[in-house]
C-alpha positions, 0 to 999 in steps of 0.5 A: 658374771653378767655374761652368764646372767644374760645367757641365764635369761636367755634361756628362761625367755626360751620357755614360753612367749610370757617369759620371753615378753618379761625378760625382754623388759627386765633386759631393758630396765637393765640396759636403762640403769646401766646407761643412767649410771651414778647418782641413779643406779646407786642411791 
């Protein structure tokens, strides 16, 4: 699932530098909440 989301964003970035430039910071938020793990990613 979160294979095609990434491929889905990838794809969206594609579209234009602003879109590459939002996506970029969604996929870091992302990676920050992943690696932050429990008790912050679930409150």
């Amino acid at each position: 699932m979160e294979d095609a989301a990434m491929q889905f964003w990838d794809e969206i970035a594609a579209k234009s530098a602003r879109t590459a430039k939002v996506v970029k910071i969604l996929k870091k938020y992302q990676k920050t909440m992943r690696d932050a793990g429990a008790p912050y990613r679930y409150a």
